[in-house]
C-alpha positions in Angstrom: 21.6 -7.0 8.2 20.2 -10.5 8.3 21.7 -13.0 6.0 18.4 -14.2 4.3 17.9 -10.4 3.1 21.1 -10.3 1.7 21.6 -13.3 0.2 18.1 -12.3 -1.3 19.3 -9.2 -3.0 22.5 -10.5 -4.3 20.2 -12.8 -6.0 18.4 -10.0 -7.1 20.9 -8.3 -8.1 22.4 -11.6 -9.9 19.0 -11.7 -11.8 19.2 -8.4 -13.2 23.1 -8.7 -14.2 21.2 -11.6 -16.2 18.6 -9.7 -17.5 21.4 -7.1 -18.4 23.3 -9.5 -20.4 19.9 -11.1 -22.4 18.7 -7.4 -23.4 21.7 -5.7 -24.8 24.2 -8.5 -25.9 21.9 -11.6 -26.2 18.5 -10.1 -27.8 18.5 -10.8 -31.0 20.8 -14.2 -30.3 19.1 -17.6 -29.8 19.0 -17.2 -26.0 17.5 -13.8 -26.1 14.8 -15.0 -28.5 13.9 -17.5 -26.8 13.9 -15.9 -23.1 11.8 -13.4 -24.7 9.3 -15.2 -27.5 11.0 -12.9 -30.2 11.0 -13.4 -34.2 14.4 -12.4 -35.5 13.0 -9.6 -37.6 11.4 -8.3 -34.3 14.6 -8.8 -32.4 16.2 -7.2 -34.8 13.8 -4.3 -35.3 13.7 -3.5 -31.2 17.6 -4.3 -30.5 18.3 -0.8 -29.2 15.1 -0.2 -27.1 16.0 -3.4 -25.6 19.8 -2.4 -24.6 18.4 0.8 -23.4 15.8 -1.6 -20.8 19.0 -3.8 -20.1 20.8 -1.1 -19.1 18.5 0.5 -16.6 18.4 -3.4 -15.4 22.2 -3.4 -14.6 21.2 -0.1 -13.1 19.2 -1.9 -10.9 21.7 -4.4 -10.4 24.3 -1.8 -9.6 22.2 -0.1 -6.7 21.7 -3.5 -5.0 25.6 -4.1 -5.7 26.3 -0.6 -3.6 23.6 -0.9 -0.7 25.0 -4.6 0.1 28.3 -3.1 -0.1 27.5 -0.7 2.7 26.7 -2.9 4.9 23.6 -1.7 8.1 24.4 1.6 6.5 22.9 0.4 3.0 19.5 -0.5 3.8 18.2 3.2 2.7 19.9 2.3 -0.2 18.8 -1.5 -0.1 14.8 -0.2 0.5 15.1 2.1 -2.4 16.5 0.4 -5.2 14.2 -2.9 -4.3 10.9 -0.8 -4.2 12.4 0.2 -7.8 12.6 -3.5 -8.8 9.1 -3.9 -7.3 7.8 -0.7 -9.1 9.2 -2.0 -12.9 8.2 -5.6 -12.6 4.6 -4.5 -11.5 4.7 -1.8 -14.5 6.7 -4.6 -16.9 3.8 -7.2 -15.8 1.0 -5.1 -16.8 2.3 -2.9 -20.2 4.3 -6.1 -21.3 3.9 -9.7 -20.4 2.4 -10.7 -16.9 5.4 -13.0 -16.3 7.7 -10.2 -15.3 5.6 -10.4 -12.3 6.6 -13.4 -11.0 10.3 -13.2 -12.3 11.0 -9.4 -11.1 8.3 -7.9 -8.7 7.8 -10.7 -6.7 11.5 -11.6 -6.3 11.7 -7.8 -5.5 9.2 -7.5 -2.9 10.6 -10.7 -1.2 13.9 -9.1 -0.7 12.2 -5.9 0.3 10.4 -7.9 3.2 13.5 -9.4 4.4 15.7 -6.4 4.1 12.8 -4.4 6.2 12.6 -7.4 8.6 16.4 -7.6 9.0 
């Protein structure tokens, strides 16, 4: 597989290790308000929906983590879990704030179109 792809997954899946850590262990902590424009009592009201969304994320994170670990073999794996990054920033982007575009899907859909051009 071509380097750019997989340097451009392991930075995907560095971003959602990130997005891991801000949803279940920094929500409701200065950094997680911030990242996310929360109000303490908000934070605090939604803490375990938003572990449950960070850990689908390392989910995420985790399938990237094994397809780049399989080498030429991967890509299935690669192609699948990136068209779910793609899917849930889109989805994110629309139901929640349209900045998840630009931080997930598009990220996502880049490394998509260099792991399918690899």
């Amino acid at each position: 597989m071509e380097m750019a792809a997989q340097i451009a997954v392991a930075l995907l899946a560095a971003l959602h290790i990130y997005i891991l850590v801000l949803e279940m262990f920094l929500w409701d902590k200065p950094r997680g308000l911030r990242a996310f424009g929360l109000t303490p009592e908000l934070a605090k009201a939604t803490r375990t929906l938003a572990a449950n969304q960070g850990l689908y994320n390392g989910f995420l994170a985790a399938g990237l983590i094994w397809g780049l670990g399989c080498g030429q073999r991967g890509v299935p794996v690669l192609i699948f879990f990136t068209i779910c990054v793609v899917v849930a920033g889109v989805f994110g982007a629309v139901t929640a704030n349209r900045k998840i575009l630009f931080v997930q899907a598009i990220p996502g859909a880049v490394a998509l179109a260099l792991v399918l051009a690899a």
